[in-house]
N, C-alpha and C positions, 0 to 999 in steps of 0.2 A: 698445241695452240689452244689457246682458252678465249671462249667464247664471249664478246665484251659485254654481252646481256645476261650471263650467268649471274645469280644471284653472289656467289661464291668471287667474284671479281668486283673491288670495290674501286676500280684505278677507273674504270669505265664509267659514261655516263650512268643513270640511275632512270629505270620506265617512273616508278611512283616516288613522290616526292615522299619526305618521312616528317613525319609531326611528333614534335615532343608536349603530352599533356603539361598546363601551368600547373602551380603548388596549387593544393586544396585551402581554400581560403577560411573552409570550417578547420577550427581546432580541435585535433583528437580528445576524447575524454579524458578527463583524469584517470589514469589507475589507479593508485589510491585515493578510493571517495570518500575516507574515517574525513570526520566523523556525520557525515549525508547518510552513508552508508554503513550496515554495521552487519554480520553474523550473532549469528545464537553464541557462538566460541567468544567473539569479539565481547558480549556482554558479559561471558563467564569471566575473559581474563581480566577485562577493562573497570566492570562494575562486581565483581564477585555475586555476578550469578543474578542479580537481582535490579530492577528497573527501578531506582532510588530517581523520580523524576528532578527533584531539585538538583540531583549530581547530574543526570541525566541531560537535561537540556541548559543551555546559559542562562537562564532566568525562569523562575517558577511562575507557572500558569495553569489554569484547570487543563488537563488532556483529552485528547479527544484520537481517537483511534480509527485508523482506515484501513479495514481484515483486506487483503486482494484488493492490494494497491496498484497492481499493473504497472503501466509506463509512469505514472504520478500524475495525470490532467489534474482529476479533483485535488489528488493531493497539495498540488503546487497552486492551484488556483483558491483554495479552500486556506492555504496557509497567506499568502499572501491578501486577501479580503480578511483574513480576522486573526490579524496577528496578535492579538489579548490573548490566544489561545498558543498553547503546544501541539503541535500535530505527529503524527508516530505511522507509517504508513506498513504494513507489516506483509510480505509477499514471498510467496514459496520458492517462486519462481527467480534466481538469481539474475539473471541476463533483465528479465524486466525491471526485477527490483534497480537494478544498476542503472537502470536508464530512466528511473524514475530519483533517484538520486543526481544523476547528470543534471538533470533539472532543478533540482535546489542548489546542488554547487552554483552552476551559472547565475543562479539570483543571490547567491550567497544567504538563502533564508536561515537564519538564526531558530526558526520558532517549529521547525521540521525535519523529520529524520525517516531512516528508512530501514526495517529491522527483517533482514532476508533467512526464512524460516518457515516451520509449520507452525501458524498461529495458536494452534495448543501447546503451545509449547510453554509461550511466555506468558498465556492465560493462565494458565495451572502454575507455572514452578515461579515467573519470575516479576509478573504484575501483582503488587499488591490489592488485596480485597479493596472493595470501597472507596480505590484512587481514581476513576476515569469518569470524567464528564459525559462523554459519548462516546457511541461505537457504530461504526457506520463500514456497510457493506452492503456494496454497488456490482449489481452484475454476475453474482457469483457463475459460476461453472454448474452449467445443469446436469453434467454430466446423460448422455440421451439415454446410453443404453443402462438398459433395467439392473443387468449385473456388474457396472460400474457406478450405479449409486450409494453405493455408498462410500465412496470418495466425496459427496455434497459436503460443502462445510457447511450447511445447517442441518443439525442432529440436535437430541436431548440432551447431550453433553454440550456441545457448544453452544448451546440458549443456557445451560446450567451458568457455563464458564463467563457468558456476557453477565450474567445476573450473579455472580459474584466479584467482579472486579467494577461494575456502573456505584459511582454513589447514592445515595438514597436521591431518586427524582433524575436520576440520570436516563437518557435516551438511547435506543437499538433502534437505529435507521438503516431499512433496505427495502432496496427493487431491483427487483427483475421482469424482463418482458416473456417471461415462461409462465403459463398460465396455471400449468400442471405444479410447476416448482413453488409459484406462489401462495398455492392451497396448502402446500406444507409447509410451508414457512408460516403461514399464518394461525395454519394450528397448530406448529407448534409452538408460539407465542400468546395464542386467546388461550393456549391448554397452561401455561408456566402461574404458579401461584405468585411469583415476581414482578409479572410486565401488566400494565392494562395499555391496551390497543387506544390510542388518540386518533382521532379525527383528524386530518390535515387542515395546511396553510393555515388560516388565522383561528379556525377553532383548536388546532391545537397545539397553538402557543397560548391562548386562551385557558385552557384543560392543563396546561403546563404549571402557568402560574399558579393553580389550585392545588397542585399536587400537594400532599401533606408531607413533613418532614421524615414521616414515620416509613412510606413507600418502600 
C-alpha cells in the first residue's frame, strides 16, 4: 500500500503547491556579436591582419581608442555623446569584452566596436602609425602584489606603442585612484620624449589648441 503523502504518488493530494517560473522578459544576448564584437583571428581573417579604419568601421572618422574597455559604460556612453568620432574599445578579457559589446548591439551603435585581445597586439602589428586621435585608459589593474607587476599595462613599451599610433597633437588619457600606480604612470609619461603632460578641464583644452603640428 503506498502512502498518499509520498512524494512518489502523484494520484494523491499534493502538501505544497508547485510554481512554474514566467519566461524571462530580458532577451538572451546575441551569440554572434560580428561585427560589435571582434577577435585578433576575426581581424586576421576578416581585414587581413590589419586595422584599415575606413574598412574598418561604416563611415570614416578620427579614432579614438578605449585600452581595458570592461563591461563598455564609457565605451557606450562615450560613443553615443560623440558620435563624429569612431570608438574601438579593446579588452583582454572576453566574457567582458562581450558584454561590453551586448551594449552597442542593443543601441545598434554604428560608430563603436569591441576588439577582444592583448592590446599589444594590435598596437604593434595591426594599428597603423599616426592613425588615432586618442587613447584613453580608465582604471587599469594595479595589479597589488609586487611580483605580479608586471602584468600593469602601463610600461615603456606601451607608452612607446601609444606614441606611435596617436597622430601628431593626439591625446593619452588616464586615471586611476592608485596612488602608488599613478606616480608611475606619470613618470612614465613626464619621462617619454613624445608626450608633454597638459593641465586639465579648460587649461587643457586651452594647451591643446596651441599644440604645434610638428608634436
Amino acid at each position: 500500500m503506498s502512502d498518499s503523502n509520498s512524494p512518489d504518488d502523484l494520484s494523491g493530494p499534493l502538501d505544497r503547491p508547485t510554481f512554474v517560473s514566467p519566461p524571462s522578459r530580458r532577451p538572451a544576448p546575441p551569440r554572434n556579436l560580428f561585427p560589435w564584437f571582434l577577435t585578433l583571428d576575426d581581424v586576421r581573417q576578416e581585414f587581413g591582419g590589419k586595422l584599415d579604419w575606413d574598412s574598418f568601421f561604416p563611415r570614416p572618422a578620427p579614432v579614438r581608442l578605449d585600452i581595458g574597455s570592461g563591461r563598455g559604460l564609457f565605451l557606450t556612453n562615450a560613443a553615443i555623446a560623440k558620435p563624429e568620432f569612431n570608438w574601438l574599445g579593446i579588452e583582454i578579457d572576453f566574457k567582458e569584452g562581450r558584454r561590453a559589446a551586448t551594449r552597442l548591439f542593443k543601441r545598434k551603435l554604428p560608430n563603436a566596436r569591441v576588439l577582444g585581445g592583448d592590446a599589444k597586439v594590435p598596437l604593434t602589428e595591426m594599428i597603423a602609425p599616426r592613425s588615432v586621435d586618442e587613447v584613453h585608459v580608465y582604471f587599469p589593474d594595479p595589479w597589488w602584489k609586487k611580483r605580479h607587476r608586471k602584468r600593469r599595462v602601463f610600461n615603456e613599451e606601451f607608452v612607446d606603442l601609444c606614441a606611435k599610433v596617436l597622430r601628431p597633437g593626439g591625446l593619452l588619457h588616464s586615471w586611476t585612484d592608485v596612488a602608488e600606480y599613478f606616480g608611475v604612470i606619470s613618470e612614465l609619461i613626464n619621462g617619454h620624449a613624445e608626450f608633454v603632460t597638459l593641465a586639465t578641464g579648460t587649461a587643457r583644452r586651452r594647451a591643446r589648441s596651441r599644440l604645434p603640428d610638428e608634436l
